[in-house]
C-alpha positions as CSV (number, residue, x, y, z in Angstrom):
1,X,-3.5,-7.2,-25.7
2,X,-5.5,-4.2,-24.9
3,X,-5.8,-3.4,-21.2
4,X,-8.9,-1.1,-20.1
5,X,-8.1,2.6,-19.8
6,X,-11.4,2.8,-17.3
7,X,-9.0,0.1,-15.0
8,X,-5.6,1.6,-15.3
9,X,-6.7,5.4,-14.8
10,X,-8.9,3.9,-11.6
11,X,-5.6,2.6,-10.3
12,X,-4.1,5.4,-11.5
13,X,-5.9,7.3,-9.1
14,X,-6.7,5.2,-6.7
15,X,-3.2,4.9,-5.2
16,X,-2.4,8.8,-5.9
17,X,-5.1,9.4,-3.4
18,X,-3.6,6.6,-1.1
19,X,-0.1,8.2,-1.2
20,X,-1.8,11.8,-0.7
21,X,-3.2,10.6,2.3
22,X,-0.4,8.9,3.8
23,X,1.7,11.4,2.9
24,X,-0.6,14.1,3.8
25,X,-1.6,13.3,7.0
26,X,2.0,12.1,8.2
27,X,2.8,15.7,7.5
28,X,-0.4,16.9,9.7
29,X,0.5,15.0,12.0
30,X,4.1,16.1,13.0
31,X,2.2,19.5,12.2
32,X,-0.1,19.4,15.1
33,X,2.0,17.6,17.4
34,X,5.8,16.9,18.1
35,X,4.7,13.4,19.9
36,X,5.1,10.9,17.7
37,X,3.0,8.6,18.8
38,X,0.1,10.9,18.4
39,X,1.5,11.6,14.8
40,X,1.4,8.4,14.0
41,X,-2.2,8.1,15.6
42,X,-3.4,10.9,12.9
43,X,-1.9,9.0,10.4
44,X,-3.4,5.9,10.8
45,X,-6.4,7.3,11.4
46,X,-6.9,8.8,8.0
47,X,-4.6,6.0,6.0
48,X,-7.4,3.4,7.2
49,X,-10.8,5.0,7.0
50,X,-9.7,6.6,3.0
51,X,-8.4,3.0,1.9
52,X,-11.9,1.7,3.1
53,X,-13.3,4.5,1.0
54,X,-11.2,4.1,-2.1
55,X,-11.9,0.4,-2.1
56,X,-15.5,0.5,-2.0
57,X,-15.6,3.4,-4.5
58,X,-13.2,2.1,-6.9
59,X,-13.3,-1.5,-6.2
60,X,-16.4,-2.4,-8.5
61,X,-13.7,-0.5,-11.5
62,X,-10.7,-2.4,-11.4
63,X,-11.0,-4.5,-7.9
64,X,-9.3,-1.3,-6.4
65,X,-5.6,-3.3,-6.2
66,X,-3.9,0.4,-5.2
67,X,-0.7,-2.4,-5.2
68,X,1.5,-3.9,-7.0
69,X,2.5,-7.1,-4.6
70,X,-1.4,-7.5,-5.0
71,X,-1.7,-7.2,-9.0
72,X,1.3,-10.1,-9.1
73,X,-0.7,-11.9,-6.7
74,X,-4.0,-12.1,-9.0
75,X,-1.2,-12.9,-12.1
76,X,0.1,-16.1,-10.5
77,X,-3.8,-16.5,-9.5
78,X,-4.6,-16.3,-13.3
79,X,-7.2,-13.2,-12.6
80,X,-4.7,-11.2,-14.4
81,X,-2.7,-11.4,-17.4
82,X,0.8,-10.4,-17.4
83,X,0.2,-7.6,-19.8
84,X,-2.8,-6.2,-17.7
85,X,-0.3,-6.4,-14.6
86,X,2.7,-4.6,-16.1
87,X,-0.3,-2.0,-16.9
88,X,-1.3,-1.9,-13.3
89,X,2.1,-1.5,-12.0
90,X,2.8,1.2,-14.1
91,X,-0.6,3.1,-13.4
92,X,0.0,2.3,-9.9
93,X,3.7,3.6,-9.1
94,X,3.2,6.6,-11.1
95,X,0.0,7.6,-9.1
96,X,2.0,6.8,-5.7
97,X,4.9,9.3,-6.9
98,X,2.3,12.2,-8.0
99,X,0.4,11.6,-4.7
100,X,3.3,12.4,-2.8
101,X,3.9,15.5,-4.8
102,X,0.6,17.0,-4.8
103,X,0.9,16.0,-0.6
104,X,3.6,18.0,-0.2
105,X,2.3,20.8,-2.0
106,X,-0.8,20.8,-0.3
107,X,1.8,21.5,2.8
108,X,3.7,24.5,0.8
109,X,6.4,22.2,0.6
110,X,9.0,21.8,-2.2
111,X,6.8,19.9,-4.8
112,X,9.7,17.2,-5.1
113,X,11.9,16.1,-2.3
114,X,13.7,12.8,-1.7
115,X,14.0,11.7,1.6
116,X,16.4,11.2,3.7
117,X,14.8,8.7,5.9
118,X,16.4,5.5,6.3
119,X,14.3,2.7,7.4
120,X,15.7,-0.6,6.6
121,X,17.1,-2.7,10.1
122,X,16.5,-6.4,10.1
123,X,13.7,-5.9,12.3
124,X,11.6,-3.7,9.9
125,X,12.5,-5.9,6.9
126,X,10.8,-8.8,9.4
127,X,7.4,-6.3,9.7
128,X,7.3,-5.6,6.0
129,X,6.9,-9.3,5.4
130,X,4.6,-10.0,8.1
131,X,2.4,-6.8,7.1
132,X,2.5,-7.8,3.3
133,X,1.4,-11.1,4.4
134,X,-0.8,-10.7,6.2
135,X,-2.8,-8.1,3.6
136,X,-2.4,-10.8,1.1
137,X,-3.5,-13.7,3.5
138,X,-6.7,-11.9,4.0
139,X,-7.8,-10.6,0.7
140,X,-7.4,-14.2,-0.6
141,X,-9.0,-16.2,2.5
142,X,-12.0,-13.3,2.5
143,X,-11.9,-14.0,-1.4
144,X,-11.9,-18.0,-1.5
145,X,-14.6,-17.8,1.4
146,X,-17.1,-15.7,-1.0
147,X,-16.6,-13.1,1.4
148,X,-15.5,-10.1,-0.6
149,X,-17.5,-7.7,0.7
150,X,-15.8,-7.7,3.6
151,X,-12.5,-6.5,2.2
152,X,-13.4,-2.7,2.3
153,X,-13.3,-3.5,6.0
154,X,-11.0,-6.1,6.9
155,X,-8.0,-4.8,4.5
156,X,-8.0,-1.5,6.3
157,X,-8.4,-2.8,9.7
158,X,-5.2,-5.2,9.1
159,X,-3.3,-2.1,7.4
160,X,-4.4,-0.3,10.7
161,X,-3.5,-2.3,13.2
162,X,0.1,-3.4,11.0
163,X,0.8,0.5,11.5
164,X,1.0,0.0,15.3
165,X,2.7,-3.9,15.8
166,X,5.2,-4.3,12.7
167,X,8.5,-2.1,13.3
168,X,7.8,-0.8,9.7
169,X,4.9,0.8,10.1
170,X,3.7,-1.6,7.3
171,X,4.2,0.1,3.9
172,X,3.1,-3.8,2.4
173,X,2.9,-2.2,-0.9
174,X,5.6,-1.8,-3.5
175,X,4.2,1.1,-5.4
176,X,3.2,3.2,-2.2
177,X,7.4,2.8,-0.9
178,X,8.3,4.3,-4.1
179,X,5.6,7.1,-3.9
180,X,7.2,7.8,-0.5
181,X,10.7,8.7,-2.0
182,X,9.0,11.8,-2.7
183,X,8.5,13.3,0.4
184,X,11.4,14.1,3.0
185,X,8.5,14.4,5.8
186,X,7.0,11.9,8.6
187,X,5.6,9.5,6.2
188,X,9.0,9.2,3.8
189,X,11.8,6.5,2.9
190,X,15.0,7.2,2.0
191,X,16.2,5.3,-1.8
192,X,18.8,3.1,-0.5
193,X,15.7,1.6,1.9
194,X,13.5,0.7,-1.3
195,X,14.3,-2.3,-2.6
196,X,14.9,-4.1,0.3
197,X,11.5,-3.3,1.4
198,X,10.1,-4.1,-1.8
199,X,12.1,-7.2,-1.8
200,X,10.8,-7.7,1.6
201,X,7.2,-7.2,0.6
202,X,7.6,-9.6,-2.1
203,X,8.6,-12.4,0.3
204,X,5.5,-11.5,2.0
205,X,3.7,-11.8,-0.9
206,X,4.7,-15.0,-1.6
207,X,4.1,-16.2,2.6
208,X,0.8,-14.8,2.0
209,X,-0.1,-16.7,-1.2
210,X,1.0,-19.8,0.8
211,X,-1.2,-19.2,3.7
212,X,-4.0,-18.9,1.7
213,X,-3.4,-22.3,-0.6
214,X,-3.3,-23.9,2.9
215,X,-6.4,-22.7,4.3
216,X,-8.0,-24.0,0.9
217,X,-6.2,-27.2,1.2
218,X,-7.1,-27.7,4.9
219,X,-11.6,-26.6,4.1
């Protein structure tokens, strides 16, 4: 099956920029201040108004998934085919790990790092399901509603808000927790916290794709 080189290189992009940005402006952050509240303030701030800008830009390409737990999402939907999201995931973890690299050497940092920051407690395992969710609960309900141009606003604005009330900051994206290997700054995750946050955003995943059958089944 041939997948579209336009899609996958839009993805491709799309969640290198992402991971730049998170990465990027984690690393600001803890530049300009040694609060981190207010570092994590900065990053918010520019994680949430360049998603809005990547979706609206790169959204009418490829429908701007920057995410794997979302591509597997449209599969079991049937938007997708499984060959098209294998594609995607591969085009989207390989832009998350060069958008952490090109990050830190934006910083003069060591172009590859791993980081050494371990994240995984039961608690943030509980926020990365709720923040996955979540993300997938409103893409869908926005979606089945006929209200998709409301996504470049509402998916930021949960991600956002998910920075500041889930104990995980809300990563809620597979590709972007691998990206964040990469860099042992603000914004990083250690290897041996990966894949239960992955498996954690799956679960979410799922919840979410639930949520969104039973609003469907309740209109």
């Amino acid at each position: 099956m041939k997948v579209s080189m336009r899609k996958l290189v839009s993805e491709f992009v799309g969640t290198m920029l992402l991971v730049c940005v998170v990465v990027g402006s984690g690393i600001m952050g803890t530049n300009l201040s040694h609060d981190s509240g207010l570092a994590l303030v900065i990053n918010t701030l520019s994680t949430i108004f360049a998603l809005a800008l990547l979706i609206l830009t790169i959204g009418p390409i490829s429908g701007a998934h920057f995410n794997p737990a979302v591509s597997l999402v449209q599969m079991f939907n049937r938007s997708l085919k499984p060959g098209e999201t294998i594609a995607f995931i591969l085009a989207q973890t390989c832009g998350a790990i060069l958008g952490a690299i090109l990050a830190n050497l934006m910083f003069d940092q060591s172009a590859i790092q791993i980081s050494q920051h371990a994240r995984v407690t039961s608690g943030t395992l509980i926020g990365e399901v709720i923040a996955t969710a979540g993300l997938i609960a409103v893409i869908g309900i926005l979606s089945q509603r006929d209200q998709g141009k409301l996504i470049p606003i509402a998916v930021p604005a949960w991600i956002g808000s998910a920075y500041f009330f889930t104990s995980s900051t809300s990563f809620a994206n597979p590709a972007v927790t691998i990206g964040r290997i990469f860099s042992d700054t603000f914004a990083g995750i250690a290897p041996a916290s990966v894949l239960p946050y992955i498996a954690a955003q799956l679960v979410g995943a799922a919840l979410g794709m639930s949520i969104v059958k039973g609003t469907a089944d309740i209109n």
